[in-house]
C-alpha positions in Angstrom: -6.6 22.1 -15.0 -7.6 18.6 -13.8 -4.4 16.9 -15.2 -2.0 19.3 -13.2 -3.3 17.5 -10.5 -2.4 14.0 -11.4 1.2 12.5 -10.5 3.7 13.0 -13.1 2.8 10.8 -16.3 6.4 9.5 -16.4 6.6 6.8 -13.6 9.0 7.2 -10.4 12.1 5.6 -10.8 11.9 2.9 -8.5 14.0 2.2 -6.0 17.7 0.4 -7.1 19.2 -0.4 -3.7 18.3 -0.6 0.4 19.3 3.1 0.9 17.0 4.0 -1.4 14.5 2.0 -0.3 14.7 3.2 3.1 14.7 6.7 1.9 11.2 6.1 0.2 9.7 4.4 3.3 11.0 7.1 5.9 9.3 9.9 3.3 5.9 7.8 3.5 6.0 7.0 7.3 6.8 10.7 8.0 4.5 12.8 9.8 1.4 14.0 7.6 2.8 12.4 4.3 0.6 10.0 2.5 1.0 8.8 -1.0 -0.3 12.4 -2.8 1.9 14.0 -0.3 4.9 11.7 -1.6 4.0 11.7 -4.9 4.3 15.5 -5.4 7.6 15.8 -3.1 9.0 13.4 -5.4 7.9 15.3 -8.6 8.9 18.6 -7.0 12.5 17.4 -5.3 13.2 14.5 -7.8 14.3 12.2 -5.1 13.4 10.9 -1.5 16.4 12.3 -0.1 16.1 15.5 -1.3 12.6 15.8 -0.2 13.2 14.2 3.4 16.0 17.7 3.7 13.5 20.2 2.6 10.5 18.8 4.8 11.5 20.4 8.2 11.9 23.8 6.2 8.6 22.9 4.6 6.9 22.2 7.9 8.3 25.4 9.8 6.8 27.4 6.4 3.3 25.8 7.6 4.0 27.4 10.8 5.1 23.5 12.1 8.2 23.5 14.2 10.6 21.0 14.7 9.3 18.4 12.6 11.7 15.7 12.1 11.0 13.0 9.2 10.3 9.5 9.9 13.7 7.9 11.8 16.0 6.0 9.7 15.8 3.1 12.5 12.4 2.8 12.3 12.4 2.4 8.1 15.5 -0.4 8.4 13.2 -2.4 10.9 10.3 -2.2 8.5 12.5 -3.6 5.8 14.0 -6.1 7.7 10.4 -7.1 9.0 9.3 -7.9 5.6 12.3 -9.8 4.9 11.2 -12.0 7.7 7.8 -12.3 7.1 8.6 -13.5 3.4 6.9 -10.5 1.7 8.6 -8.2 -0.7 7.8 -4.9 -2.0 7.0 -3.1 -5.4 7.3 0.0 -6.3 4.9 2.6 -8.5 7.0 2.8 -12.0 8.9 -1.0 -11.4 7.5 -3.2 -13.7 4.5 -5.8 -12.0 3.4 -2.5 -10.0 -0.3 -2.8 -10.7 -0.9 -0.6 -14.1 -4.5 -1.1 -12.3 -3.5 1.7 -9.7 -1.3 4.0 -11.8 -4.6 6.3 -12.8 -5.3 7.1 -8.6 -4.1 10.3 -7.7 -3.3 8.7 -4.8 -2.1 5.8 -6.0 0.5 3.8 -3.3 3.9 4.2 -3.8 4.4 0.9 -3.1 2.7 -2.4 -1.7 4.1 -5.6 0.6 3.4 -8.2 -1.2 2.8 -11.7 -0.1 1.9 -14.6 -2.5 2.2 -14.8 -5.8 2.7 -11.4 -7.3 2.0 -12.1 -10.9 -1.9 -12.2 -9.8 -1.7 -8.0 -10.5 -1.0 -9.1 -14.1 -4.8 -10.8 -14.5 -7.9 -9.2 -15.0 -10.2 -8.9 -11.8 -13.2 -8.3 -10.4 -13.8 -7.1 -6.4 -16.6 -8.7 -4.9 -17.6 -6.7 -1.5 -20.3 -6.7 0.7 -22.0 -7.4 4.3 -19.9 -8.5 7.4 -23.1 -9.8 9.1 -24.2 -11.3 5.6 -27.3 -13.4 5.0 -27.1 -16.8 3.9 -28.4 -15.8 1.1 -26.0 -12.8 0.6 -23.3 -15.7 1.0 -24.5 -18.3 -1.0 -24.7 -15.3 -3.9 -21.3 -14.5 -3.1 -19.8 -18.1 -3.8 -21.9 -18.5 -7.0 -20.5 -14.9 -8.2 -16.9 -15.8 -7.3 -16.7 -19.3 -8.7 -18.0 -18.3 -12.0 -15.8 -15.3 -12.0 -12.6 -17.3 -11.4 -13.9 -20.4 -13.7 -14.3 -17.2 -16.5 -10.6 -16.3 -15.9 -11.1 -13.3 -13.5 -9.4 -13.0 -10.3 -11.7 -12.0 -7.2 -10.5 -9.1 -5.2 -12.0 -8.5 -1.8 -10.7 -7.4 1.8 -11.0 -11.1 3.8 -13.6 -9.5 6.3 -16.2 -11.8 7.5 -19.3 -12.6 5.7 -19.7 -11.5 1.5 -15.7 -11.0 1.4 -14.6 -14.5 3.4 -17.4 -16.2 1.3 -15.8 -14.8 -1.8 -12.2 -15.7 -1.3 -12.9 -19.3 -0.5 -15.3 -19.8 -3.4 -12.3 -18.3 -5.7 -8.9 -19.9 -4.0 -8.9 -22.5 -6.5 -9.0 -20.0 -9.9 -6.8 -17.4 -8.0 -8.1 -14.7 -5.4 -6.4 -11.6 -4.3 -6.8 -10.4 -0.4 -6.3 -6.3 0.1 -5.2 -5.9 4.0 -6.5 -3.2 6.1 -3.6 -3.7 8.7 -0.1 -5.1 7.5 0.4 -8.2 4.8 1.2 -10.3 8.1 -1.2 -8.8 10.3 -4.6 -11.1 9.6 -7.7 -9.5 10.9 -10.2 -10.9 11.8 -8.5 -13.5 13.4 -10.7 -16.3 12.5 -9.6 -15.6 9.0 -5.8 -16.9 9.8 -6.4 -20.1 7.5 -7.9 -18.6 4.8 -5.4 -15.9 4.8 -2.6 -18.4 4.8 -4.1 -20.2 1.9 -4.3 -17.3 0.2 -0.4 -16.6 0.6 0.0 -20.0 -0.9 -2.3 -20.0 -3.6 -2.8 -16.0 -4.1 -1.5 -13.2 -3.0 -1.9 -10.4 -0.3 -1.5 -6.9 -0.6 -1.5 -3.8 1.8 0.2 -0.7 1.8 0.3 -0.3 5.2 4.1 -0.8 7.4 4.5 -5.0 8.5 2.7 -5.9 11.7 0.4 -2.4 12.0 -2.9 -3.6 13.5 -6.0 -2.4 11.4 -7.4 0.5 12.7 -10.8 2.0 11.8 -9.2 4.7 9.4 -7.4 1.9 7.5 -10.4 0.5 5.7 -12.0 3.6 3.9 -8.0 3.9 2.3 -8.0 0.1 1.8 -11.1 0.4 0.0 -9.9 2.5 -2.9 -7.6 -0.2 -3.2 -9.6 -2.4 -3.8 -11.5 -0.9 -6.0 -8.9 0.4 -8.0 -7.5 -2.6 -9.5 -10.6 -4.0 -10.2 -12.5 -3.8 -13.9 -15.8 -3.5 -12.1 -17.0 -3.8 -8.4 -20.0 -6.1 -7.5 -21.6 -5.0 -4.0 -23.6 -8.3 -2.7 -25.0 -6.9 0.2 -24.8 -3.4 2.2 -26.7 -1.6 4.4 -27.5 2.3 3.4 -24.4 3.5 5.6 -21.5 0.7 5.0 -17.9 0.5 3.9 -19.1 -1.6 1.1 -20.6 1.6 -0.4 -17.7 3.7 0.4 -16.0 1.4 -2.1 -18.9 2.0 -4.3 -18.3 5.4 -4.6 -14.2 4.9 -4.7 -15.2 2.9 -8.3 -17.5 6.0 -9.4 -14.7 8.3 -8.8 -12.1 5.7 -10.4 -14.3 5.3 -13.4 -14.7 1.7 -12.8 -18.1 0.0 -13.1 -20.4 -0.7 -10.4 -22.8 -3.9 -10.2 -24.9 -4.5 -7.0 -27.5 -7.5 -6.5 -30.8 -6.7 -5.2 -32.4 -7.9 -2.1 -35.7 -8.1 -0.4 -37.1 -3.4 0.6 -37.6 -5.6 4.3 -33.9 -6.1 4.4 -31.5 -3.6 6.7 -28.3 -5.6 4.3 -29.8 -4.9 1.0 -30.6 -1.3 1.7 -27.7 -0.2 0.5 -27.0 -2.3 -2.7 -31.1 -1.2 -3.7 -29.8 2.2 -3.4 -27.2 1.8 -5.7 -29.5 0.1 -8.6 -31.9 2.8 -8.0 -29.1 5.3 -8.6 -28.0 3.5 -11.7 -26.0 0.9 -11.0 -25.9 -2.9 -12.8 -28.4 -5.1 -11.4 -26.9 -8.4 -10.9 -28.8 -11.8 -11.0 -25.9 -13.7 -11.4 -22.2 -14.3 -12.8 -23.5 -13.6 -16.3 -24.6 -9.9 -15.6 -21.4 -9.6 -14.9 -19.3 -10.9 -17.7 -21.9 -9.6 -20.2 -21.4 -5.5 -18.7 -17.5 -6.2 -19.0 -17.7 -7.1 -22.3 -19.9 -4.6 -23.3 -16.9 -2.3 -21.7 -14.6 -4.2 -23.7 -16.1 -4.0 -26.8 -15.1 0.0 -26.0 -12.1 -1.3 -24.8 -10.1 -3.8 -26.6 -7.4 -3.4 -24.5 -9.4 -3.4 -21.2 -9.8 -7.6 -20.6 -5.8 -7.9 -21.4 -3.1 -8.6 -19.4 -2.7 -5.6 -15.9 1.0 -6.1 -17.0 2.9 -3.1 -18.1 5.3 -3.1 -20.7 8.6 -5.2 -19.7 11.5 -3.8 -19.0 14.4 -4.3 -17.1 14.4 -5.5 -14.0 16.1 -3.4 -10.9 18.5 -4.4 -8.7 16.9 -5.0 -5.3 13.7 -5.3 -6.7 12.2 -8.7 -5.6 13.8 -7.9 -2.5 12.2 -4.5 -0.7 9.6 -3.3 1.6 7.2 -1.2 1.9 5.4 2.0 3.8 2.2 2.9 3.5 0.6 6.3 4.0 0.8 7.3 7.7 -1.7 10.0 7.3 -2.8 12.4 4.5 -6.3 10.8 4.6 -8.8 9.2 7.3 -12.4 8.0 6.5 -14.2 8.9 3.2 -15.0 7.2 -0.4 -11.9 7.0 -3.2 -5.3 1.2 -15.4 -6.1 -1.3 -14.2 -7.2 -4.1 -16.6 -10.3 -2.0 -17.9 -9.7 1.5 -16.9 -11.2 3.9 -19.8 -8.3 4.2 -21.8 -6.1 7.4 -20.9 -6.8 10.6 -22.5 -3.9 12.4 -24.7 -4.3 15.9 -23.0 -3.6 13.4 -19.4 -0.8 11.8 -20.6 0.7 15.2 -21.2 -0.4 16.3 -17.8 1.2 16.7 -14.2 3.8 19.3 -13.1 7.1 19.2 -14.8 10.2 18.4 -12.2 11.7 21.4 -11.2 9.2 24.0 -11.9 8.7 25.3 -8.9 6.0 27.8 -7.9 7.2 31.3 -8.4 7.8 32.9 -5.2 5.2 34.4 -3.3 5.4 37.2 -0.4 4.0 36.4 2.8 1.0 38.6 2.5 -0.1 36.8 -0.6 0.7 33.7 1.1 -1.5 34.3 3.6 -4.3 35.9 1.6 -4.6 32.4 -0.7 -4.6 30.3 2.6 -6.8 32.3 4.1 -9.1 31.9 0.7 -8.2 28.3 0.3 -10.1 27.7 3.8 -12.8 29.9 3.3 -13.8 27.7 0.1 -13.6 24.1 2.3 -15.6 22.9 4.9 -16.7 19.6 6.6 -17.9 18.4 3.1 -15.1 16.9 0.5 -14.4 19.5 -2.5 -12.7 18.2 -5.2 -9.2 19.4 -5.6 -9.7 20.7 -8.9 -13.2 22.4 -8.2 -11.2 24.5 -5.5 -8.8 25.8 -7.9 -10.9 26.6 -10.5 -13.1 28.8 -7.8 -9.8 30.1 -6.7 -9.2 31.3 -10.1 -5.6 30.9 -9.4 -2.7 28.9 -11.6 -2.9 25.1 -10.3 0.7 25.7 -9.7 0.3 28.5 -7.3 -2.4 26.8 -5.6 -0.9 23.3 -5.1 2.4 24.1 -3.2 0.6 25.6 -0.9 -1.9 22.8 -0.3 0.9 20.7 0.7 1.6 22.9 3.4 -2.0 23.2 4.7 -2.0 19.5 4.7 1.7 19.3 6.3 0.4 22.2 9.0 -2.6 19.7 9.8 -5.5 22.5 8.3 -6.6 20.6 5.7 -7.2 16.8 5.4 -7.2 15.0 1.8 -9.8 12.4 1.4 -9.6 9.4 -1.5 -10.4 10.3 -4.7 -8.5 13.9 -4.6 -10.9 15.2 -2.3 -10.4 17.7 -0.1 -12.2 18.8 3.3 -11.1 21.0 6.2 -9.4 18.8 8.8 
């Protein structure tokens, strides 16, 4: 079943001191463990420490020997970095993590935050587009995000030149929300270093990635279903027909989020991409009212899907407005992947996700085998969805997914956004 596949319904409990805080960012910076990685440790072990002892047993299993987790020097100097730096963390199941987010199966485990945190709370709207934008692509891109803002929405984007730098200045003064390739306090591109500081001072900054990691190219693809994710609806300005503007496109389609593009001139390398989307079905947007007009259509659906991002209050743990973070250190490379408007959650998913301590039933080694060897025959260089395979399989999820955990730990198969998975 689909839902098996989810992360438990019933939020992590956060964590309530430093030890534990450094316990949840050595499991994320350990070796081939990214957030679905951690999520089902967790669900399977009940705590970070437990699942940091059985990961070298886990890893020999996958035919991976000596694996050592993540040094506990190198999570204290991450949490001490973020002290520094001014940022805090939150963690998935503390109240003010993004509700947003809670629907990815991939969802973070946590994010550094730096600004003003209570920006996850509002409803937004992720404006994305060109690098090498037109000045037309930018002038639309101001327009969108100043009506946006003046109509209560916060603008999301990823402060790269061109559509996204357009669209953060045009929104500072309503509220803008900057998601970080690289760390919170690592600013890329560099001529962005103003704009990112006003943004820290008038919104806020978000990454999952460790403080002070330079952006790499395999950052942006897993930023991008960040960015996606906590927005009601994504609005592509410009994009040419390959781009990582489309790859957030697609991270929206798979998030059930809507997707708007604006249409340019057939002549045009930029608008290639957003004309592809409209032909495919996508909202054609002339201007700010397009917008507002398809998300209220949604939330006429929806009542619940303009409100507050806000979960339910409750109270507040120790340590809370005082931790860091880790990011995913692997689990995932290039490739597309409630909030405010997210559809609202079926009953049968709410019930979902694999109970704590139900283990997979033991399994001899020649059956082992013969499932990984079947596993691999069914993947290739092309994403599968992770429920597809198991459904071809014909085999209980709960046989099947242990044991994609340790292809992924042995480094055989590589899982993409969006629960995808591919051989790596």
């Amino acid at each position: 079943m689909a839902e098996d596949l989810l992360p438990s319904p019933h939020p992590l409990t956060p964590p309530r001191s430093e030890e534990d805080w450094v316990s949840w960012l050595r499991l994320l910076r350990s070796r081939r463990v990214g957030p679905t990685t951690f999520h089902r440790l967790m669900v399977e072990h009940g705590s970070a420490e437990a699942a940091l002892a059985a990961l070298p047993e886990v890893a020999r299993t996958a035919g991976v020997e000596k694996y050592a987790p993540c040094p506990r020097a190198v999570a204290e100097q991450e949490f001490r970095a973020g002290h520094m730096a001014g940022a805090r963390l939150i963690a998935h199941g503390a109240p003010g993590y993004p509700v947003a987010l809670t629907d990815l199966p991939d969802a973070p485990p946590f994010l550094w935050l730096l600004g003003d945190a209570t920006m996850l709370s509002r409803p937004m709207v992720a404006l994305v587009g060109a690098r090498n934008a037109s000045s037309l692509g930018t002038r639309m891109a101001r327009a969108l995000a100043e009506g946006l803002g003046e109509a209560g929405f916060t603008v999301v984007s990823g402060l790269a030149r061109g559509v996204d730098t357009a669209a953060h200045l045009a929104a500072l003064e309503h509220g803008t929300l900057a998601v970080m390739a690289g760390g919170v306090d690592v600013v890329y591109p560099a001529e962005n270093a103003v704009l990112a500081q006003e943004i820290a001072e008038r919104g806020l900054r978000v990454s999952e990635q460790p403080m002070g990691v330079q952006p790499q190219a395999r950052h942006f693809p897993t930023r991008n279903r960040i960015i996606s994710g906590l927005a009601m609806a994504v609005v592509v300005v410009e994009a040419a027909a390959k781009s990582g503007s489309l790859i957030t496109a697609r991270d929206a389609l798979d998030q059930g989020r809507e997707v708007l593009a604006v249409p340019g001139h057939p002549f045009d390398a930029r608008a290639a991409g957003c004309n592809m989307l409209i032909r495919d079905g996508a909202t054609l947007v002339r201007g700010t009212g397009d917008v507002i007009e398809v998300l209220t259509d949604r939330a006429a659906g929806n009542p619940a899907a303009v409100q507050s991002n806000e979960p339910e209050k409750c109270p507040q743990s120790p340590g809370e407005t005082t931790s860091p973070e880790g990011p995913q250190v692997s689990d995932r490379t290039a490739s597309p992947e409630a909030r405010n408007d997210a559809p609202a959650q079926r009953p049968e998913t709410r019930r979902a996700a694999t109970v704590p301590g139900a283990g997979p039933e033991k399994r001899d080694l020649s059956k082992t085998t013969g499932l990984h060897r079947d596993i691999l025959a069914r993947l290739g260089p092309s994403p599968v969805a992770e429920d597809q395979l198991i459904r071809d399989l014909g085999v209980p999820a709960g046989t099947v997914s242990p044991e994609l955990v340790t292809l992924e730990l042995e480094g055989r198969i590589a899982r993409q956004p969006g629960g995808l998975l591919a051989l790596a």
